[in-house]
C-alpha positions in Angstrom: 3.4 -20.1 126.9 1.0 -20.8 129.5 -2.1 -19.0 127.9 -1.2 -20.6 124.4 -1.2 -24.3 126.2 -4.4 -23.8 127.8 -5.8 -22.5 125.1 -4.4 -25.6 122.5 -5.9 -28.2 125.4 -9.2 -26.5 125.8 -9.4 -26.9 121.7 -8.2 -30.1 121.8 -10.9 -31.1 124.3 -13.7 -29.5 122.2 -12.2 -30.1 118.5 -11.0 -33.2 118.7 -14.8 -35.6 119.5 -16.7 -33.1 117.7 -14.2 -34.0 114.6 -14.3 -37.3 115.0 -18.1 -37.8 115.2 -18.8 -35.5 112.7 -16.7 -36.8 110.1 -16.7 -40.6 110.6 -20.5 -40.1 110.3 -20.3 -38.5 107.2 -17.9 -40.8 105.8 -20.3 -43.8 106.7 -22.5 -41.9 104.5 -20.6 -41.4 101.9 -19.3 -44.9 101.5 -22.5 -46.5 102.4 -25.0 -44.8 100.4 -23.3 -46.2 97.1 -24.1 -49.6 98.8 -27.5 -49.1 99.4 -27.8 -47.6 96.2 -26.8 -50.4 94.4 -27.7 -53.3 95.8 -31.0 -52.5 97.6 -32.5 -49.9 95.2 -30.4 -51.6 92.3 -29.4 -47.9 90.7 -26.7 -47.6 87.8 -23.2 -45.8 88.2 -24.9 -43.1 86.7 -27.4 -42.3 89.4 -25.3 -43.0 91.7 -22.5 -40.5 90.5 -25.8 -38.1 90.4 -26.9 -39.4 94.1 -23.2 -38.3 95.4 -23.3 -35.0 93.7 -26.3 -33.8 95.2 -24.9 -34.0 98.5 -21.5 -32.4 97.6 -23.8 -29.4 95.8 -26.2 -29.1 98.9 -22.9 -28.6 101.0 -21.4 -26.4 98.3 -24.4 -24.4 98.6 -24.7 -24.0 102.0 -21.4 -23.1 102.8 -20.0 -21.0 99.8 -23.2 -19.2 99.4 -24.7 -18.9 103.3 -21.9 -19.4 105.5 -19.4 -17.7 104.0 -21.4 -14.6 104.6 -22.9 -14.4 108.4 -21.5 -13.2 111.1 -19.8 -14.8 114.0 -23.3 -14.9 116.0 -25.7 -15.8 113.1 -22.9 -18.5 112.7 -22.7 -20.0 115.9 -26.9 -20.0 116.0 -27.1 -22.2 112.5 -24.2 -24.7 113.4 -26.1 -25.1 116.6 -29.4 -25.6 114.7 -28.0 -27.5 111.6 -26.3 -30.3 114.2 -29.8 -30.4 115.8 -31.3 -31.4 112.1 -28.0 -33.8 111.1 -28.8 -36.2 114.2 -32.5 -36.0 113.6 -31.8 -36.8 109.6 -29.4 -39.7 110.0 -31.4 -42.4 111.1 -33.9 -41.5 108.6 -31.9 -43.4 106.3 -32.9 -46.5 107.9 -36.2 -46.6 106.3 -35.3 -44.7 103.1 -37.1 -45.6 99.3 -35.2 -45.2 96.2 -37.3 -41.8 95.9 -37.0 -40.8 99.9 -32.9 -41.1 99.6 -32.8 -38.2 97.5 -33.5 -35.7 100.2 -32.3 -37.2 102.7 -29.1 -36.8 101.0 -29.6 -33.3 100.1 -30.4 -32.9 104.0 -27.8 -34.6 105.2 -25.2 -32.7 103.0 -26.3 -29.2 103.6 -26.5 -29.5 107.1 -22.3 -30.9 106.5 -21.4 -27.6 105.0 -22.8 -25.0 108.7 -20.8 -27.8 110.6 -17.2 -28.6 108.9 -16.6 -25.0 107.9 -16.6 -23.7 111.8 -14.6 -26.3 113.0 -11.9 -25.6 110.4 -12.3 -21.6 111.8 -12.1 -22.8 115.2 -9.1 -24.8 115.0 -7.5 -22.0 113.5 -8.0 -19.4 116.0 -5.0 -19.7 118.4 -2.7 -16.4 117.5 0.7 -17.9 118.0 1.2 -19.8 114.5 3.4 -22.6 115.0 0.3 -23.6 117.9 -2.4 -22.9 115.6 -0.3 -24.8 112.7 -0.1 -28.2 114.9 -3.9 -27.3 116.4 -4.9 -27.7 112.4 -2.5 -30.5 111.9 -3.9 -32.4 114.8 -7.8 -31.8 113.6 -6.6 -33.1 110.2 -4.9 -35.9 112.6 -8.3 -36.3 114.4 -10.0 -36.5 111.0 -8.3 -39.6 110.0 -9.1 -41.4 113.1 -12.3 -40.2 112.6 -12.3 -42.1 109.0 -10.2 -45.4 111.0 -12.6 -45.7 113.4 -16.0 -45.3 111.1 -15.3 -48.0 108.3 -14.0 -50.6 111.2 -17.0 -49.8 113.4 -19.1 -50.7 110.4 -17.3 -53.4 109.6 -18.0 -55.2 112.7 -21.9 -53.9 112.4 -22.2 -55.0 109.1 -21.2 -58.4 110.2 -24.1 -59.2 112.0 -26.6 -56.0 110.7 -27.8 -55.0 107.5 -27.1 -51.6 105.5 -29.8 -50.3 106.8 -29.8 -51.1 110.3 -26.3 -49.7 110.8 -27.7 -46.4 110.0 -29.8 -46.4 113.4 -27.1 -48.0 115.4 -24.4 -45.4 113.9 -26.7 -42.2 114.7 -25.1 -42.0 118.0 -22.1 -40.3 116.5 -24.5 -37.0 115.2 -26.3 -37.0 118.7 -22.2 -36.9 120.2 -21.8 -34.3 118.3 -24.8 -32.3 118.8 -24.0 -32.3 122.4 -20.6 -30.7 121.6 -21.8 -27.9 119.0 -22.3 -25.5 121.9 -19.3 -25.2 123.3 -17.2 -24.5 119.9 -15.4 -21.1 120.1 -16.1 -18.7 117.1 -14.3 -15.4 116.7 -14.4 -12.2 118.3 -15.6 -9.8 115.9 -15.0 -5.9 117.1 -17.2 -3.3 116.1 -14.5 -2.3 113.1 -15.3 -5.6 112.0 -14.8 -5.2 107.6 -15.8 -8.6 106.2 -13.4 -9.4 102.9 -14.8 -9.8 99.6 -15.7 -12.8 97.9 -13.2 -11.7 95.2 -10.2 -11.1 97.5 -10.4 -14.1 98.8 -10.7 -15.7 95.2 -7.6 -13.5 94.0 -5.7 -14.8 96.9 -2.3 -16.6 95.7 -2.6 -18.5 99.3 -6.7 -19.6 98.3 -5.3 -20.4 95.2 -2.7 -23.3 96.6 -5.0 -24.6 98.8 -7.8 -25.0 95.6 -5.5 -26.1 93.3 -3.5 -28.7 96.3 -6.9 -30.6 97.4 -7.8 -30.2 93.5 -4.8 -32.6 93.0 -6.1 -35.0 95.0 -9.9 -35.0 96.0 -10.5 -35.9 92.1 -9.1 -39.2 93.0 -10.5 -39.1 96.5 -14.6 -38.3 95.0 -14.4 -41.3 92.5 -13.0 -43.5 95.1 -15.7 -42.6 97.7 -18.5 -43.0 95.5 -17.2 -46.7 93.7 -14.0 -47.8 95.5 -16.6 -49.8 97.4 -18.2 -50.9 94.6 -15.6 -51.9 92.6 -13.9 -54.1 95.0 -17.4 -55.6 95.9 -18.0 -56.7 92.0 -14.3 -57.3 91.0 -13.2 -59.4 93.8 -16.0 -60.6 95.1 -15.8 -59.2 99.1 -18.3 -59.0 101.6 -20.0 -55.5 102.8 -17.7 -55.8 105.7 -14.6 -56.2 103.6 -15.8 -53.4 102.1 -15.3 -51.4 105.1 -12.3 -52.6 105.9 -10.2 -51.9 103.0 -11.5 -48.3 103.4 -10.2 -48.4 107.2 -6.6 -49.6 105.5 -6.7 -46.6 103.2 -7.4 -44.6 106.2 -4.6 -45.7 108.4 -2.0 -45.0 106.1 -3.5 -41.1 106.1 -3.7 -41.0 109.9 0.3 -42.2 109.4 0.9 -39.2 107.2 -0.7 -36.9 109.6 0.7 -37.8 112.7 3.8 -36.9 111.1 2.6 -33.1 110.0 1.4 -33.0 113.4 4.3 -34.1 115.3 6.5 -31.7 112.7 4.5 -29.1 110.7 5.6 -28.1 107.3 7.8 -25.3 107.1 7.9 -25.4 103.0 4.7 -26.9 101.8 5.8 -27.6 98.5 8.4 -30.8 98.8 4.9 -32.3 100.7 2.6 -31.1 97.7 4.9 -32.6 95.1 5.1 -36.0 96.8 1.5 -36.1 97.2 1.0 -35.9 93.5 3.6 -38.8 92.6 1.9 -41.3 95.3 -1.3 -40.4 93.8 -0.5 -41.3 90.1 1.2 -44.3 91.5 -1.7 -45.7 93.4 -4.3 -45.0 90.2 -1.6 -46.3 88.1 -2.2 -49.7 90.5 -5.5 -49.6 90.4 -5.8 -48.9 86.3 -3.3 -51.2 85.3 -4.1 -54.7 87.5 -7.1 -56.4 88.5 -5.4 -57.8 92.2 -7.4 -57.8 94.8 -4.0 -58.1 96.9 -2.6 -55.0 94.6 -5.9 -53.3 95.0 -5.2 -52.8 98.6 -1.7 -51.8 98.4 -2.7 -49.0 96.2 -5.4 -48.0 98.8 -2.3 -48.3 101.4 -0.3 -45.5 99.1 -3.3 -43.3 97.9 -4.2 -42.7 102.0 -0.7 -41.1 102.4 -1.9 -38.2 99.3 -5.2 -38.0 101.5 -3.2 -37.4 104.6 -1.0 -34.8 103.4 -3.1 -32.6 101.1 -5.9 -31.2 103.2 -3.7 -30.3 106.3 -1.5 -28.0 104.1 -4.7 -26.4 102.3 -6.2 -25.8 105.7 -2.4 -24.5 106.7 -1.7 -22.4 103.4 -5.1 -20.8 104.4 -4.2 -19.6 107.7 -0.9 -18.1 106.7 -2.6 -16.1 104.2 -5.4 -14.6 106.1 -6.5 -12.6 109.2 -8.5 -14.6 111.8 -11.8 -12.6 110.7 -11.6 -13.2 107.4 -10.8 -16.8 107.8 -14.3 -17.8 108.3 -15.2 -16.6 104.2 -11.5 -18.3 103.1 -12.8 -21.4 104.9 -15.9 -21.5 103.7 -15.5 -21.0 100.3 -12.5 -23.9 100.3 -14.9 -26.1 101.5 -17.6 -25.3 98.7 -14.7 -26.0 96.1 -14.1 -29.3 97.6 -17.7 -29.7 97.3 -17.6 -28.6 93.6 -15.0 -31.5 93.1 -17.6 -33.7 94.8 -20.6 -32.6 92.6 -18.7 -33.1 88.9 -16.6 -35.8 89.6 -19.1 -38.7 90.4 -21.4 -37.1 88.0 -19.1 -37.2 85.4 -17.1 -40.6 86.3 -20.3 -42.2 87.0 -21.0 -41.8 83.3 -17.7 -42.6 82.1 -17.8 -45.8 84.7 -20.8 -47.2 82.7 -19.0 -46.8 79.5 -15.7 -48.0 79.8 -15.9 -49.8 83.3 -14.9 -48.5 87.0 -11.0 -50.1 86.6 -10.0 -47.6 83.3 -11.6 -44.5 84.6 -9.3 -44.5 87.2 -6.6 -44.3 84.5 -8.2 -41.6 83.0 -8.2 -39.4 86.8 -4.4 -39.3 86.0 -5.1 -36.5 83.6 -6.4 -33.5 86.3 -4.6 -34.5 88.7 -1.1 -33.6 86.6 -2.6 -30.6 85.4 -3.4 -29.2 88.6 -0.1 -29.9 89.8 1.1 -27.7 86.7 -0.7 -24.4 88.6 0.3 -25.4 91.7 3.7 -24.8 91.2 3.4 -21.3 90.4 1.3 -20.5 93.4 2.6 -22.5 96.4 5.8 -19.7 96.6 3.4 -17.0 98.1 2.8 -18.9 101.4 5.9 -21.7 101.4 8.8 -19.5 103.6 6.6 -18.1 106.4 8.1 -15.4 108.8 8.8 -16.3 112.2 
């Protein structure tokens, strides 16, 4: 017991900042490069669907295709090197162009899929699995704080900075986390090391439930990113720093869900799964079907619990169903399909948004998300009642 609470504090220590600046930087990106998109550069929903999507296929990229296949060593070196290029990219943004953003982006997002991927191994490396189970639930937990602290941060920035300027003032966070890269823990890999195949881990009923249980959700999630802002900015009228904080809102109520999971872990997975579905058609269903800026916020309120839940009990389906060597492939290649998710959706809704408005393509989200929870069901039994 003594071994497995040094070794949960010693994670804690490392996993927790390096979470926390890596993600509420990313998330400032996310949100912010719409902004700038639009309003300084003056692009349509198209482009910026298109703008959104090349980030989320330079991460797919990188980590399906590179990460998923180097060893622990080559690993370690390149999520070293790729934080080193992150903090040196991020202020770039400062002085981008409408032609400059484009690979900054593409930068910015490939460097994103050397650095989530390994911290998602790492946190999953303890061998006892009720400790490893609440490490994972309290990096998902340190993810949402992560995404509470960015927006309000830039909230108050953007009260008295511009767009651009909180892009310099924000770069701190990659240059906190480049000083943590170096002390991550990767796994021991023993000279009988096998790696799995990319098609085991595709065939695997517990990679399946964790695809088809963020599927259910980051739909939603990708289309909110790219024009939540957006739309509450041109329907309602708020500033760039309301902006931010109705995504802080929307990330409190997922911290909320996650300091539950972390505080009790999931035994069955699926009662959690099927829950998250029904918030999430209930907060489109808001969205679709008013035009409240006081019910647009609610709805943000219930579609953060969804965002708590699902990625925790991917992350957990994941480790139940694989060895700690193999995780690293399993982990990559879930993060690429979330990345897949990020490339089609705002390419796709972007389109849709500039036909029949940003309000009724959320309504028409409602129609993946049910159908993913179809194959979901059939799935989620293979790693729901885990021994011990």
């Amino acid at each position: 017991m003594r071994g497995q609470y040094l070794g949960l504090t010693q994670a804690l220590l490392i996993i927790v900042p390096l979470t926390i600046a890596v993600r509420a930087s990313n998330n400032m990106l996310m949100t912010t490069i719409p902004l700038l998109a639009r309003y300084n550069f003056h692009f349509s929903n198209t482009l910026i669907g298109l703008l959104s999507a090349l980030t989320a296929l330079m991460t797919f990229l990188s980590s399906g295709l590179v990460n998923s296949r180097l060893r622990a060593h080559s690993r370690r070196l390149i999520f070293i090197v790729s934080s080193i290029i992150y903090a040196v990219v991020y202020p770039l943004f400062w002085s981008s162009t409408p032609l400059i953003i484009w690979p900054l982006s593409a930068i910015a997002g490939f460097t994103l899929g050397f650095l989530m991927p390994n911290i998602i191994t790492s946190a999953s490396l303890l061998p006892d699995r009720r400790t490893r189970e609440r490490l994972l639930n309290i990096y998902t937990l340190s993810l949402s704080i992560s995404l509470i602290l960015g927006p309000a941060i830039e909230s108050f920035i953007l009260k008295y900075y511009s767009l651009r300027e909180s892009f310099l003032i924000l770069t701190v966070l990659p240059v906190l986390a480049l000083v943590i890269t170096p002390l991550v823990k990767f796994p021991e890999e023993t000279s009988d090391y096998s790696p799995i195949t990319y098609s085991n881990v595709l065939s695997n009923p517990g990679f399946i439930t964790a695809v088809l249980n963020i599927a259910t959700y980051n739909v939603v999630f990708s289309f909110l990113m790219a024009f939540g802002g957006i739309y509450a900015r041109d329907s309602f009228g708020v500033s760039y720093s309301m902006v931010e904080i109705l995504f802080s809102l929307f990330f409190v109520a997922s911290f909320l869900s996650r300091l539950y999971l972390s505080i009790k872990p999931a035994e069955r997975l699926w009662p959690f799964m099927g829950n998250a579905v029904l918030l999430t058609v209930i907060g489109v269903v808001m969205i679709g079907f008013t035009n409240n800026y006081l019910v647009y916020t609610a709805a943000l309120l219930v579609l953060g619990i969804p965002h708590g839940i699902t990625y925790p009990l991917s992350v957990v389906a994941i480790s139940r169903a694989f060895k700690p060597q193999h995780r690293n492939t399993a982990n990559s290649l879930f993060f690429s399909f979330m990345m897949l998710i990020g490339i089609f959706t705002p390419m796709v809704t972007g389109y849709i948004a500039d036909l029949i408005g940003i309000r009724n393509t959320f309504i028409v989200l409602i129609l993946p998300v049910i159908t993913a929870l179809v194959f979901l069901r059939k799935y989620v039994k293979t790693v729901d009642k885990p021994p011990g």
